[in-house]
mmCIF file as Biopython writes it, N, C-alpha, C and O atoms, coordinates in Angstrom:
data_model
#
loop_
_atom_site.group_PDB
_atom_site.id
_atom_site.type_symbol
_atom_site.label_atom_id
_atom_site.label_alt_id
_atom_site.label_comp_id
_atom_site.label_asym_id
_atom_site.label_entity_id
_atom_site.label_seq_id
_atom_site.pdbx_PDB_ins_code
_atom_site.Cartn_x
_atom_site.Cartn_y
_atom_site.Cartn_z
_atom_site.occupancy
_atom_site.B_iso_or_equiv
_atom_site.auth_seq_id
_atom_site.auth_asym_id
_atom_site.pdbx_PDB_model_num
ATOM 1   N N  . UNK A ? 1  ? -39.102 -11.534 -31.481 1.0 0.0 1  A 1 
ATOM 2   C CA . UNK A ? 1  ? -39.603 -12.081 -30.246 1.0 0.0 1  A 1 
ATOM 3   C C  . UNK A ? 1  ? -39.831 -13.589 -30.421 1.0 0.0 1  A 1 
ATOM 4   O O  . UNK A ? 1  ? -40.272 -14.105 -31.448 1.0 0.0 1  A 1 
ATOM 5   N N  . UNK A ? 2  ? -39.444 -14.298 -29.189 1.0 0.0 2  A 1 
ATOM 6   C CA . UNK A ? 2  ? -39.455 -15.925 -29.329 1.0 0.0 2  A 1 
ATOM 7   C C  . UNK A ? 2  ? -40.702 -16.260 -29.787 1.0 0.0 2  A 1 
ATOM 8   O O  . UNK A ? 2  ? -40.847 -16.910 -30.822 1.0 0.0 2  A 1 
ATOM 9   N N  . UNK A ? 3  ? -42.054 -15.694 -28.790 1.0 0.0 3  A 1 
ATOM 10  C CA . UNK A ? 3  ? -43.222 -15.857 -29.054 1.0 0.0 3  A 1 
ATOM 11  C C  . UNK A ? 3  ? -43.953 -15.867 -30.966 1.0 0.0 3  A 1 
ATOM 12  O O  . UNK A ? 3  ? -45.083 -16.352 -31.027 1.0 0.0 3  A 1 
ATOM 13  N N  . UNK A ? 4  ? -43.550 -15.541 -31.886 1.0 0.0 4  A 1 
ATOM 14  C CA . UNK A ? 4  ? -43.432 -14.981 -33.337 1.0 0.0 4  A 1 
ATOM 15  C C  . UNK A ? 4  ? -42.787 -15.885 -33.874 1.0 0.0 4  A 1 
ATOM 16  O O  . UNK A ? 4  ? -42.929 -15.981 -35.093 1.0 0.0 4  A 1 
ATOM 17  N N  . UNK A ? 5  ? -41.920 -16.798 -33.225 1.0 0.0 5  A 1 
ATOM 18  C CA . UNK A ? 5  ? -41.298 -17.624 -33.877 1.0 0.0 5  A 1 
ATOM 19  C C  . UNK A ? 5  ? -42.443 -18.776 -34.737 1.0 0.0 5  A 1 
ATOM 20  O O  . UNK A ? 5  ? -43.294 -19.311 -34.026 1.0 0.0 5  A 1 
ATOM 21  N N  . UNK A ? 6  ? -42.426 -19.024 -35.831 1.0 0.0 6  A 1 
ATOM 22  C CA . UNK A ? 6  ? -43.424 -19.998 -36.511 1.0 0.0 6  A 1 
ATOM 23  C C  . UNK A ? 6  ? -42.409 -21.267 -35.943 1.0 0.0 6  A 1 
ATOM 24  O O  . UNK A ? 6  ? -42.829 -22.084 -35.124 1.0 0.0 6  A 1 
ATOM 25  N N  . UNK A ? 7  ? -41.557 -21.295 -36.280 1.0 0.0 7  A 1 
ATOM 26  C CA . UNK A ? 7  ? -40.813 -22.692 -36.089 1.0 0.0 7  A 1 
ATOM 27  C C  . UNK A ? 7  ? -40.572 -23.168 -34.906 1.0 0.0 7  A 1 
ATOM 28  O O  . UNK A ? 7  ? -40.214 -24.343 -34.989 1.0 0.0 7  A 1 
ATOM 29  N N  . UNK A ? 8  ? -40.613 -22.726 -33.703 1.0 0.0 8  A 1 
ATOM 30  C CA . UNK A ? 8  ? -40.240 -22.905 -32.293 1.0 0.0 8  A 1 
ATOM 31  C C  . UNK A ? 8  ? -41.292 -22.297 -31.316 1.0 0.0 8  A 1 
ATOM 32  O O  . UNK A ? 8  ? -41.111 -22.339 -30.099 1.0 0.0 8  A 1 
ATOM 33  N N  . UNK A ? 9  ? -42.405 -21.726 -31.883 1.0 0.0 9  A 1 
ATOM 34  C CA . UNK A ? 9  ? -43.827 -21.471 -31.157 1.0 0.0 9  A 1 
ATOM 35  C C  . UNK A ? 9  ? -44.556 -22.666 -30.803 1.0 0.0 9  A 1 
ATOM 36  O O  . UNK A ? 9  ? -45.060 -23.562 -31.480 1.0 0.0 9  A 1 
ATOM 37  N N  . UNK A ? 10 ? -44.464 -22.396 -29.310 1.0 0.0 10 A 1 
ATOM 38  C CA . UNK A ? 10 ? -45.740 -23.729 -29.091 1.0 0.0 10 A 1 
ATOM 39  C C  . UNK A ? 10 ? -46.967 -22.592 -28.467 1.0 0.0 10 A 1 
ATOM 40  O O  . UNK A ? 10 ? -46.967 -21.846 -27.488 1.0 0.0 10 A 1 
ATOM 41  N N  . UNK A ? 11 ? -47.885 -22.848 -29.453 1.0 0.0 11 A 1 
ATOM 42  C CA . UNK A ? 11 ? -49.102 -22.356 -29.358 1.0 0.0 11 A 1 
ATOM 43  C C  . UNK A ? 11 ? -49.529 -22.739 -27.787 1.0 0.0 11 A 1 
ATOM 44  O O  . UNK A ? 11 ? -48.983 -22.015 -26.955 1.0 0.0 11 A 1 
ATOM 45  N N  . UNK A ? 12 ? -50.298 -23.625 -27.328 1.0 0.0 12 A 1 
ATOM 46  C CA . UNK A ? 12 ? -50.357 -24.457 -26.270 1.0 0.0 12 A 1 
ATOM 47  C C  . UNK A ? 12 ? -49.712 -23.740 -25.039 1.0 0.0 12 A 1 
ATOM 48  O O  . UNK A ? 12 ? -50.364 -23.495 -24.024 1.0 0.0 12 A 1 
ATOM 49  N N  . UNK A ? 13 ? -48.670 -23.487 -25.158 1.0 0.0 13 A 1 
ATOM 50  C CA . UNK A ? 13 ? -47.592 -22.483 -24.138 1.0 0.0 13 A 1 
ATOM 51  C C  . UNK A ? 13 ? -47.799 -21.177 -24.187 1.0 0.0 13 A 1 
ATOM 52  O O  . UNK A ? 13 ? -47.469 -20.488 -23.222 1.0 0.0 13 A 1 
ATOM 53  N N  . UNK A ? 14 ? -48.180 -20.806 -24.924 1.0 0.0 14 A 1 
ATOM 54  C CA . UNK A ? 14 ? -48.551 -19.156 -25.253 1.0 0.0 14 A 1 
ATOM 55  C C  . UNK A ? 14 ? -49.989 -19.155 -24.654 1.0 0.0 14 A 1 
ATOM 56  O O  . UNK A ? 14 ? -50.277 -18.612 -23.587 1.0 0.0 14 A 1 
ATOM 57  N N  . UNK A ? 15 ? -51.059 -19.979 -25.644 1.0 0.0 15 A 1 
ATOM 58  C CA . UNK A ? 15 ? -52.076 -19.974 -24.519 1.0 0.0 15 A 1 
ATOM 59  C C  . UNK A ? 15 ? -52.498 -19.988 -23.340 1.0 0.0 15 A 1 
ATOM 60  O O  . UNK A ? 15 ? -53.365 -19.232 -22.902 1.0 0.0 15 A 1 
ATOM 61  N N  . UNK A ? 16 ? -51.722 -21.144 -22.514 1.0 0.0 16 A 1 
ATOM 62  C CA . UNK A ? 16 ? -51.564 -21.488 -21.110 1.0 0.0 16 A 1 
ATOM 63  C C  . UNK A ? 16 ? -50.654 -19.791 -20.160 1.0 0.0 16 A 1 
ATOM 64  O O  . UNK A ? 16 ? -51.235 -19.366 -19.161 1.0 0.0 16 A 1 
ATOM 65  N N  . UNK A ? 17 ? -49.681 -19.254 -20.505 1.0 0.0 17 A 1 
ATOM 66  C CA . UNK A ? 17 ? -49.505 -18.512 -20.495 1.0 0.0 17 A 1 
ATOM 67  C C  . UNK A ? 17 ? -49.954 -16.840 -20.369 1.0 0.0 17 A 1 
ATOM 68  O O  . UNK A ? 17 ? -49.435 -15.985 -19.652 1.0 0.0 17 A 1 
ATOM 69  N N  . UNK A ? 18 ? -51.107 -16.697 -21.330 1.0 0.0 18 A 1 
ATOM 70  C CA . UNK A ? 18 ? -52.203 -15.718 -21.567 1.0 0.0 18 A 1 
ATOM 71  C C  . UNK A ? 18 ? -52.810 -15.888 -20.350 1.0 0.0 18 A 1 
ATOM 72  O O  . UNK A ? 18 ? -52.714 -15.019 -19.483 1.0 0.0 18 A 1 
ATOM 73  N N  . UNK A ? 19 ? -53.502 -17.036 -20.157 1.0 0.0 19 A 1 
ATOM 74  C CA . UNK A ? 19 ? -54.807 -17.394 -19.044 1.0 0.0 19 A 1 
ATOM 75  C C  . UNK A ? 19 ? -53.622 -17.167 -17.648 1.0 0.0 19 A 1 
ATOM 76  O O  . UNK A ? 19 ? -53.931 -16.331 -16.799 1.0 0.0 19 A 1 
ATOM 77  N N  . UNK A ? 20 ? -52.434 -17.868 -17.503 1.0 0.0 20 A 1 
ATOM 78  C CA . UNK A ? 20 ? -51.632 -17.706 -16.371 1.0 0.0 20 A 1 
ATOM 79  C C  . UNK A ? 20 ? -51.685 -16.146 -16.043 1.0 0.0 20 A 1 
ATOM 80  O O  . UNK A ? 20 ? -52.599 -15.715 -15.340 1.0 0.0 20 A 1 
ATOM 81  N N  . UNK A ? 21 ? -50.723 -15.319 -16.545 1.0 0.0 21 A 1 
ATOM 82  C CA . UNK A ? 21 ? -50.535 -14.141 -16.573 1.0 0.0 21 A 1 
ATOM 83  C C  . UNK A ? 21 ? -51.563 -13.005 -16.730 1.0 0.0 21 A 1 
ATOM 84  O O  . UNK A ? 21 ? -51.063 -11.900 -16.519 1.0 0.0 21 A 1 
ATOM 85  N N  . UNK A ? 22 ? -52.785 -12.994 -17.026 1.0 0.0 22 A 1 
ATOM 86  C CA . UNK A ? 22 ? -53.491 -11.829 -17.573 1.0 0.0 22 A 1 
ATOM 87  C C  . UNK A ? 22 ? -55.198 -12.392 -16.884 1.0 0.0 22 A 1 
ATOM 88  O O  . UNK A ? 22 ? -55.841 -11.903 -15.955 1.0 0.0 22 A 1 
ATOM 89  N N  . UNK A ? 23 ? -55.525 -13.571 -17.775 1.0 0.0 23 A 1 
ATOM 90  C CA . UNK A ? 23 ? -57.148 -13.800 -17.797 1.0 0.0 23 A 1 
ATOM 91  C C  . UNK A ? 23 ? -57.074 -14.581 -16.400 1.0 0.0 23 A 1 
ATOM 92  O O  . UNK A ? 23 ? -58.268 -14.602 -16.104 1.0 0.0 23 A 1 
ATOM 93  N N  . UNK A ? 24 ? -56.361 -15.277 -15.295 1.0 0.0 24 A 1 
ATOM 94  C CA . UNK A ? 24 ? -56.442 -15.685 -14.748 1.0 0.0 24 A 1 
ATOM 95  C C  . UNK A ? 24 ? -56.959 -14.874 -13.071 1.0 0.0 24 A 1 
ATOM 96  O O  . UNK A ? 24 ? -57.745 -15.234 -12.194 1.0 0.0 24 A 1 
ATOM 97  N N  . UNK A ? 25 ? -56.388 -14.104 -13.172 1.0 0.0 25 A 1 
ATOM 98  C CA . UNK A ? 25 ? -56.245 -13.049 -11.781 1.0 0.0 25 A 1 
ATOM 99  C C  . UNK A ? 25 ? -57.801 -12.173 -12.372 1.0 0.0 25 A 1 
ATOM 100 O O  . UNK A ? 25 ? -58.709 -12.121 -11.543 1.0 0.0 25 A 1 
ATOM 101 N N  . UNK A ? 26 ? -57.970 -11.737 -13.308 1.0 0.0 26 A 1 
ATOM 102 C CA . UNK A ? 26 ? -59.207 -11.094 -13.761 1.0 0.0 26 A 1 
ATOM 103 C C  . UNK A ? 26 ? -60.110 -11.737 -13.677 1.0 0.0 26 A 1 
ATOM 104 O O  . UNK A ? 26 ? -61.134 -11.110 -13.406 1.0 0.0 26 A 1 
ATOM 105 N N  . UNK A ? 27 ? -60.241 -13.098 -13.828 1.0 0.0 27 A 1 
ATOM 106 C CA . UNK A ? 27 ? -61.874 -13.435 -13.457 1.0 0.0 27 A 1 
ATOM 107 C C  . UNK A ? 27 ? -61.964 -14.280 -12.380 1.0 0.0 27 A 1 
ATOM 108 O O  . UNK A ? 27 ? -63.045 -14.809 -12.122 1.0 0.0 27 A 1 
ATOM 109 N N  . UNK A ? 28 ? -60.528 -14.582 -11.399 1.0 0.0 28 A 1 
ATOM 110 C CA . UNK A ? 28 ? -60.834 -14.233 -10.122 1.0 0.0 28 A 1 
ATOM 111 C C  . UNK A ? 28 ? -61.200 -13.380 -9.505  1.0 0.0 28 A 1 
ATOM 112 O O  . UNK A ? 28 ? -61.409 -13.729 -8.343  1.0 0.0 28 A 1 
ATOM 113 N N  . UNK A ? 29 ? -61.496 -11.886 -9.793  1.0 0.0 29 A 1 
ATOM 114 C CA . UNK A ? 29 ? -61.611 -10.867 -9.153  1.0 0.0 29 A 1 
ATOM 115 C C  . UNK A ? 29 ? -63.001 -10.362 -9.532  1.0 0.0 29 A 1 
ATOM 116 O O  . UNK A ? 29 ? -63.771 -9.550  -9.018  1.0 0.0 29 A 1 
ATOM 117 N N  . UNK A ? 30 ? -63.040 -11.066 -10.521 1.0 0.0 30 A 1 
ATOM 118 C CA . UNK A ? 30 ? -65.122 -10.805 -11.440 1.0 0.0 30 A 1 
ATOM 119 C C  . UNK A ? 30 ? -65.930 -11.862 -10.712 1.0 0.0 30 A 1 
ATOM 120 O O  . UNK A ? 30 ? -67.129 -11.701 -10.485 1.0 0.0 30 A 1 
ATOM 121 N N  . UNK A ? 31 ? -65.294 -12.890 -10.367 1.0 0.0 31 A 1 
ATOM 122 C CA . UNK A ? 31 ? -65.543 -14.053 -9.430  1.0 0.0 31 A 1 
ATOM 123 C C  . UNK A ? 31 ? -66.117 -13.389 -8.080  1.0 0.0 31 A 1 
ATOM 124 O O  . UNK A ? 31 ? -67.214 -13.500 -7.533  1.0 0.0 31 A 1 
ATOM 125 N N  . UNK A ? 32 ? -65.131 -12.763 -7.800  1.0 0.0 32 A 1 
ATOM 126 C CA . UNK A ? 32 ? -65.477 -12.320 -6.007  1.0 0.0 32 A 1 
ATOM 127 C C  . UNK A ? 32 ? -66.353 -11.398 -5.808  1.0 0.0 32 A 1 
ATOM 128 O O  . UNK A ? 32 ? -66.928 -11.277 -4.726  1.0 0.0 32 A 1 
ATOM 129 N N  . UNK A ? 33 ? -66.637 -10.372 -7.170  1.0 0.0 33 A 1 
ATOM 130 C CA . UNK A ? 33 ? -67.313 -9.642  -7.401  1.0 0.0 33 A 1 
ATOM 131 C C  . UNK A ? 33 ? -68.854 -9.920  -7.400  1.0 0.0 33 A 1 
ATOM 132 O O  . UNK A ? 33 ? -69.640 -9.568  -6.521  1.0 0.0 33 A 1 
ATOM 133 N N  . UNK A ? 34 ? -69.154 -10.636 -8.579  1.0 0.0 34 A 1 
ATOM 134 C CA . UNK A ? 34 ? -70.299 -11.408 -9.302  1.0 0.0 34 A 1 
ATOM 135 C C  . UNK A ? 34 ? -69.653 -12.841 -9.158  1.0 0.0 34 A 1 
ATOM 136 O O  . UNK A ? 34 ? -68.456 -13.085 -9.306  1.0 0.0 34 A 1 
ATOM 137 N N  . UNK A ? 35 ? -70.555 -13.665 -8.872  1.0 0.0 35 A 1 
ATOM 138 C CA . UNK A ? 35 ? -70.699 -14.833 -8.697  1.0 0.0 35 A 1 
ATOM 139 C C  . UNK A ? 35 ? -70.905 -15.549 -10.213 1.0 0.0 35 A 1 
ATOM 140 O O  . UNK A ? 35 ? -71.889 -15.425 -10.943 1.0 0.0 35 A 1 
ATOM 141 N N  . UNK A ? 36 ? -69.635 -16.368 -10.477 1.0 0.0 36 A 1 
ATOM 142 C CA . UNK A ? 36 ? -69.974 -16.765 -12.401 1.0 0.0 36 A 1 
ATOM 143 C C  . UNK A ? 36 ? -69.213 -17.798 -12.065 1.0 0.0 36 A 1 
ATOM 144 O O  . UNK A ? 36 ? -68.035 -17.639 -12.385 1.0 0.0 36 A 1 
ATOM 145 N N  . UNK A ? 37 ? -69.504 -18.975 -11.442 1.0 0.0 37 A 1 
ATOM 146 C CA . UNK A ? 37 ? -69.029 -20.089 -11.540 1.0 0.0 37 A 1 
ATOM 147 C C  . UNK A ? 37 ? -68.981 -20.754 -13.212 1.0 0.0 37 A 1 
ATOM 148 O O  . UNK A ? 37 ? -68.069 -21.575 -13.309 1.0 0.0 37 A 1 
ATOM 149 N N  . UNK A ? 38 ? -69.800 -20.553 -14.560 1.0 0.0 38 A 1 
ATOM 150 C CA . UNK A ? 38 ? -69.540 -20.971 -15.484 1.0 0.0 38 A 1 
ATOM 151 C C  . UNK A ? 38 ? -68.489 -20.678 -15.818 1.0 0.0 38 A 1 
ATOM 152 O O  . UNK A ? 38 ? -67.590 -21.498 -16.008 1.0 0.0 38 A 1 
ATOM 153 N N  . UNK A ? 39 ? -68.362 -19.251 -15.985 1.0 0.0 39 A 1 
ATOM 154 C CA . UNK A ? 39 ? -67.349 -18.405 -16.456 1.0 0.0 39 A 1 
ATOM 155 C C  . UNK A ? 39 ? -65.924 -19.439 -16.172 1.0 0.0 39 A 1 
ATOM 156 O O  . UNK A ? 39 ? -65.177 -19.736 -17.104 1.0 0.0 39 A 1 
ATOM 157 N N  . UNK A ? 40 ? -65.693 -19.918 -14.755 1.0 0.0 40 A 1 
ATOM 158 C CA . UNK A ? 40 ? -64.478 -20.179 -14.222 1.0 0.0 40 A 1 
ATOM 159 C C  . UNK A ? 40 ? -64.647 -21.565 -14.615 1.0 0.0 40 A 1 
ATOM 160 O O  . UNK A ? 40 ? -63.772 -22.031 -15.344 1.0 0.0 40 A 1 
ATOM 161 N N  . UNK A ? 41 ? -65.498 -22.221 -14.306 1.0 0.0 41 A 1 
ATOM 162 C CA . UNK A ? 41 ? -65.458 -23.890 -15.324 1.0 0.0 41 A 1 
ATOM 163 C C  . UNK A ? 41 ? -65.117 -23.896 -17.146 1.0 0.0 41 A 1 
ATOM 164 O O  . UNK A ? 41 ? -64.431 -24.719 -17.752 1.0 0.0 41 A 1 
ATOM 165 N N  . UNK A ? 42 ? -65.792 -22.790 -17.668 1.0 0.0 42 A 1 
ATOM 166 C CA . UNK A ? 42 ? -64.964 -22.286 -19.015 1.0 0.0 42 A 1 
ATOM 167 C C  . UNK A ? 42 ? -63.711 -22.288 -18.584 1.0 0.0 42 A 1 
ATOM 168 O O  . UNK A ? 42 ? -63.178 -23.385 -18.747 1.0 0.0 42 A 1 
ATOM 169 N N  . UNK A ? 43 ? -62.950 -21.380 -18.036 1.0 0.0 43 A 1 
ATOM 170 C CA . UNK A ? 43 ? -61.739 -21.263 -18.336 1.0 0.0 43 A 1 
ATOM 171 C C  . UNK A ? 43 ? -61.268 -21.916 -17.579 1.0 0.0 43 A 1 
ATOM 172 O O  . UNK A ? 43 ? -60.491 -21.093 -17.096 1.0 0.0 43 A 1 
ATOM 173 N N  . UNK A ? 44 ? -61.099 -22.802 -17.045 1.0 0.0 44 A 1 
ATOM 174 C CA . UNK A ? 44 ? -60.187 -24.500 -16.377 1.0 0.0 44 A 1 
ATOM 175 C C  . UNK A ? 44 ? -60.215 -24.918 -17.275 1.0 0.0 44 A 1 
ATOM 176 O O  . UNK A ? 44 ? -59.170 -24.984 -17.921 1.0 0.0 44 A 1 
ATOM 177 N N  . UNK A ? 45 ? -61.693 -25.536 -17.915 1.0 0.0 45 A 1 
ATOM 178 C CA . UNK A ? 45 ? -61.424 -26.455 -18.824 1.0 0.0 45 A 1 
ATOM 179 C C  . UNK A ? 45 ? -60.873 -26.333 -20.240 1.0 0.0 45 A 1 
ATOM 180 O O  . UNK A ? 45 ? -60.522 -27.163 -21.079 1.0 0.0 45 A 1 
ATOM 181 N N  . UNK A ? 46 ? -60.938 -24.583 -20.195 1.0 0.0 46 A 1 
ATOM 182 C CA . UNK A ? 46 ? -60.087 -24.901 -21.431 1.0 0.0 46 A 1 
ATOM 183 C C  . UNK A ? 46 ? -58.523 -24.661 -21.657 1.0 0.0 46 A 1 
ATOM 184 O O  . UNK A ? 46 ? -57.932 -24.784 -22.730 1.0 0.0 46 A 1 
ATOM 185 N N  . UNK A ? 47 ? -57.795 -24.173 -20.019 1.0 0.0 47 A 1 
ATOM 186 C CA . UNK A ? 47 ? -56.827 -24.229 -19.663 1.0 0.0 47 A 1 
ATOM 187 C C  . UNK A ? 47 ? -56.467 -25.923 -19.773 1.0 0.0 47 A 1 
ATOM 188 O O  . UNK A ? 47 ? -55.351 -26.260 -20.167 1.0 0.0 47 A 1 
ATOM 189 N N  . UNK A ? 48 ? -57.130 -26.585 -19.530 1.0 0.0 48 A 1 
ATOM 190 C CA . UNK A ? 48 ? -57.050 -28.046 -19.580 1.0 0.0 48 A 1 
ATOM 191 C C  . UNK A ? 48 ? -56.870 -28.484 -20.998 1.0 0.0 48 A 1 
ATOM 192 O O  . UNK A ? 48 ? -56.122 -29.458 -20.922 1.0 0.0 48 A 1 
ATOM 193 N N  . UNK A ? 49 ? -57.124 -28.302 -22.069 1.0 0.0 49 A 1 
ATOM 194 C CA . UNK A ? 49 ? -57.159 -28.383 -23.284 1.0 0.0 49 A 1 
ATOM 195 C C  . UNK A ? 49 ? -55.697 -28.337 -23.601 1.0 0.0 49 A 1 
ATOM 196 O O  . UNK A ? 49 ? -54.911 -29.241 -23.886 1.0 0.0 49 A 1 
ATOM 197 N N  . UNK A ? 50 ? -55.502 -26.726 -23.445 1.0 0.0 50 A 1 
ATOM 198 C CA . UNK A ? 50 ? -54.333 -26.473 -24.134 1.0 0.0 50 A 1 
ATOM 199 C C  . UNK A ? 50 ? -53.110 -27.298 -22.786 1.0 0.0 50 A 1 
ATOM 200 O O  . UNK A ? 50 ? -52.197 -27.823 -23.424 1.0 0.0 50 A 1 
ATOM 201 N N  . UNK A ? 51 ? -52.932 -27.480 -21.472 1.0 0.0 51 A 1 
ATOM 202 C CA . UNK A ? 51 ? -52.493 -28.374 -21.260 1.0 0.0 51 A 1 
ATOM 203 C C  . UNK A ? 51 ? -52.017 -29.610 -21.491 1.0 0.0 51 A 1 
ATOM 204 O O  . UNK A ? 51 ? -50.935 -30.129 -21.217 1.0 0.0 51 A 1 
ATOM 205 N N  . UNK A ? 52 ? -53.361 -30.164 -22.251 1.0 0.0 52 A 1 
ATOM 206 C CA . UNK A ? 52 ? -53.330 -31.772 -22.765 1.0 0.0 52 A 1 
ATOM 207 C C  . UNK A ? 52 ? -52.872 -31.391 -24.355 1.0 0.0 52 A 1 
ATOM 208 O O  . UNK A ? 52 ? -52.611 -32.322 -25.117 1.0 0.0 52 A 1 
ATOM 209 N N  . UNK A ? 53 ? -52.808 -30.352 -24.704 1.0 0.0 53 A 1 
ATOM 210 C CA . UNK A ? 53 ? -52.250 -30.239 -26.002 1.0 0.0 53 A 1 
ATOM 211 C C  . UNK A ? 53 ? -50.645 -30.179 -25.591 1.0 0.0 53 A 1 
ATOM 212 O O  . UNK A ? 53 ? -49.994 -30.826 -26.412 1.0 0.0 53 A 1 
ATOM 213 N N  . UNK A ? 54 ? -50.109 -29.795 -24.921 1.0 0.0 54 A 1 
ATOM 214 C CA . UNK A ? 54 ? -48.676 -29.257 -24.872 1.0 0.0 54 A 1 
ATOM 215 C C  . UNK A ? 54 ? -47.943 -30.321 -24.351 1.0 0.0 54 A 1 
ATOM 216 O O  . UNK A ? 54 ? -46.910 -30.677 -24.918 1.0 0.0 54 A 1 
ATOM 217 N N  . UNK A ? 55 ? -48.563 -31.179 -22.792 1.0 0.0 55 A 1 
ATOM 218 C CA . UNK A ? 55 ? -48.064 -32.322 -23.137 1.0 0.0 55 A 1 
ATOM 219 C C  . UNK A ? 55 ? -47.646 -33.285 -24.327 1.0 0.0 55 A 1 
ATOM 220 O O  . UNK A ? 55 ? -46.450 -33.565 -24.400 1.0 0.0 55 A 1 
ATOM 221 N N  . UNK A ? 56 ? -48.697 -33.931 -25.461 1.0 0.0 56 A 1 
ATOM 222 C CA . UNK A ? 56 ? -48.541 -34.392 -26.405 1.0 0.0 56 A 1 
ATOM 223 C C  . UNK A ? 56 ? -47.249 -34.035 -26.793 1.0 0.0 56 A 1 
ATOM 224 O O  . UNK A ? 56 ? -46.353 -34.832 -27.070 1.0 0.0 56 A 1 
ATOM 225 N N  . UNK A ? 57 ? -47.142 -32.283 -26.812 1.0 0.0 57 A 1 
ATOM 226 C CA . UNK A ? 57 ? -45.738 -31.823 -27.830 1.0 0.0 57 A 1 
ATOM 227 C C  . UNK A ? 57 ? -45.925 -31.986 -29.175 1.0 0.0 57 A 1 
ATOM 228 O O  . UNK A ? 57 ? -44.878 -32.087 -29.815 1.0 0.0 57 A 1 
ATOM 229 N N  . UNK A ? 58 ? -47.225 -32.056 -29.965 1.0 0.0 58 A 1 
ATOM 230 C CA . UNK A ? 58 ? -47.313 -32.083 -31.095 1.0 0.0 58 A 1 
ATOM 231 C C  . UNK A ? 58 ? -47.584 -31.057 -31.713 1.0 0.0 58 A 1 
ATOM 232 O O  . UNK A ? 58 ? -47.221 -30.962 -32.886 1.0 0.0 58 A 1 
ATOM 233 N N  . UNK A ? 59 ? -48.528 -29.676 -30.879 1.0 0.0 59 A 1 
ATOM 234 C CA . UNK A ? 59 ? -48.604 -28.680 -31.629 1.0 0.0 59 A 1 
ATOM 235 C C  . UNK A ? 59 ? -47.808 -27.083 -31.990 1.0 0.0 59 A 1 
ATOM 236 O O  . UNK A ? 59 ? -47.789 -25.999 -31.407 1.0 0.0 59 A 1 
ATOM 237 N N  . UNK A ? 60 ? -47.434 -27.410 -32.770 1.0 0.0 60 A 1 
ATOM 238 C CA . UNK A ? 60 ? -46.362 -26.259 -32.902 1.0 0.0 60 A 1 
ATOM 239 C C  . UNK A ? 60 ? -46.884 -25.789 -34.633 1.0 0.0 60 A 1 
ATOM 240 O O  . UNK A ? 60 ? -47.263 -26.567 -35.508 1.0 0.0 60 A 1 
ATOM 241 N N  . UNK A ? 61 ? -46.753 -24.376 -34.721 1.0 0.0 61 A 1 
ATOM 242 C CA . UNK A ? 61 ? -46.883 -23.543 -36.068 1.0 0.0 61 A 1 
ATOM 243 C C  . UNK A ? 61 ? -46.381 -24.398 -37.165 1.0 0.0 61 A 1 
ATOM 244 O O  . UNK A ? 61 ? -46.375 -23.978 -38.322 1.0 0.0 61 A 1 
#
């Protein structure tokens, strides 16, 4: 699997990815539920992280 690749893994992309696909829609829906505005400022900002990491293009395995 591409993702497994050490040499051509961008971490950064996999992360961003995770939160896209899976953690993103879930704590919108814990959101509407229960009210956790931290919760959702956690995960922007650290969607933001690995963003500003992947731009760079420096982190890879």
């Amino acid at each position: 699997m591409p993702m497994f690749d050490r040499v051509t893994c961008s971490i950064p992309k996999s992360q961003m990815g995770f939160v896209d696909f899976i953690i993103n829609d879930m704590f919108e829906a814990w959101d509407a539920f229960i009210d956790m505005p931290e919760m959702l400022y956690h995960l922007r900002s650290n969607y933001q992280y690995w963003k500003e990491l992947d731009e760079k293009g420096k982190f890879y395995y």
